[in-house]
N, C-alpha and C positions, 0 to 999 in steps of 0.2 A: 526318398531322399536321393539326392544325385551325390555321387560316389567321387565320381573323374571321369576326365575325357576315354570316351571308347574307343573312338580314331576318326582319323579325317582323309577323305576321299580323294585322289585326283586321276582324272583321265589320261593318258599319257598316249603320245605318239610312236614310242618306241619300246615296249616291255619289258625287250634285254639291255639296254642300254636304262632304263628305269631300275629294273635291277640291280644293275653292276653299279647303280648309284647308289642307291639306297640299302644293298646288302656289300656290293664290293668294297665302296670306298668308304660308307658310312661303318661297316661293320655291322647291321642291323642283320638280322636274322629272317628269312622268310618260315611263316608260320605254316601255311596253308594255301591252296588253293581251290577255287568252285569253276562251274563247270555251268553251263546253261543247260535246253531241253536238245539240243541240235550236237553237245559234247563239245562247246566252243570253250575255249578261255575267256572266263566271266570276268572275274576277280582275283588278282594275288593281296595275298593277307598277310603285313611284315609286321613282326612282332618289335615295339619300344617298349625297352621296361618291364618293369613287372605288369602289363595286359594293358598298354594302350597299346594301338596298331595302326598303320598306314595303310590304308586300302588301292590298289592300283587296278585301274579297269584298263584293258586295253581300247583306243580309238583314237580319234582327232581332239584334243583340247580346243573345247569355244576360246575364241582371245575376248578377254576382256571382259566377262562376267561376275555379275554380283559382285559384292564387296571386301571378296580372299584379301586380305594383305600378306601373310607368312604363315609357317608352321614354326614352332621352338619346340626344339630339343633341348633337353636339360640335360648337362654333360657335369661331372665331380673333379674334373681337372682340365679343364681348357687347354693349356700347353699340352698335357700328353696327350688331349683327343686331336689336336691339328697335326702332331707329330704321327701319329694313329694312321690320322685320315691320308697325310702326307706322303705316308709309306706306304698305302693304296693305291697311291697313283693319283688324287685327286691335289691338285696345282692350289696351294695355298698362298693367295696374295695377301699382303699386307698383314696386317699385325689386329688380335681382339684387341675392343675399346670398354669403357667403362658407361655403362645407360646412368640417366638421370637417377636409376634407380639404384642405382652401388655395384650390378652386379656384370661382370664382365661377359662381354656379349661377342660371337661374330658372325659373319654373314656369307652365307653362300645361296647358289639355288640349282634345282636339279635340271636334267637336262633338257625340261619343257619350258625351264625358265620360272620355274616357282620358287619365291622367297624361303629361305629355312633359315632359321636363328639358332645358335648355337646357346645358351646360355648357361653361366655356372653362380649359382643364386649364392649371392655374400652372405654370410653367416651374422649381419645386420641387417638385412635387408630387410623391406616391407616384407619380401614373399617369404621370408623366414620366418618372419614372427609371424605372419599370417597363417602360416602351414603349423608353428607351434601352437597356435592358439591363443597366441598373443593380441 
């Protein structure tokens, strides 16, 4: 039986500047790191949540492949995670909107240019009841 997402992979151009995105200003945690046969930086492993992860390889990101659209993060308070992110350093334009789906949403992307969704799931929402078993 499938549990939940494990995590979702991307290539990045710059590791530290990956990094300071997704641990500095996101507040994300780095879990781990792997290592190849040559002792190269393989893979950085940033812990979301109670065990998903974002995987970061260092190299060139292909433009344009397969069918990514975003990552979502699910956040318990919208306003104090952009005030969060904000005092990080990371430039918050514009103001979260509300999806089709009730639950308030916002939009950033890291510094290779990949979509991430912020999302804080309404407490009517489909993915509410869905997750209760509704």
């Amino acid at each position: 039986m499938i549990t939940h997402i494990g995590h979702t992979a991307y290539i990045v151009s710059d590791i530290d500047a990956a990094l300071d995105f997704y641990c500095g200003k996101l507040g994300l945690k780095e879990a781990f790191r792997l290592y190849n046969d040559a002792g190269e930086l393989w893979i950085v492993y940033i812990l979301v949540g109670d065990g998903g992860f974002v995987e970061l390889f260092p190299g060139q990101p292909a433009k344009a492949t397969g069918s990514y659209s975003h990552l979502c993060l699910a956040v318990d308070d919208m306003d104090a995670t952009l005030q969060e992110i904000a005092a990080r350093g990371l430039p918050i334009e514009g103001s979260p909107t509300s999806g089709k789906d009730g639950n308030t949403q916002y939009w950033l992307a890291d510094p290779d240019g990949n979509r991430i969704e912020l999302m804080q799931i309404a407490p009517d929402s489909l993915q509410a009841k869905a997750i209760a078993g509704e």
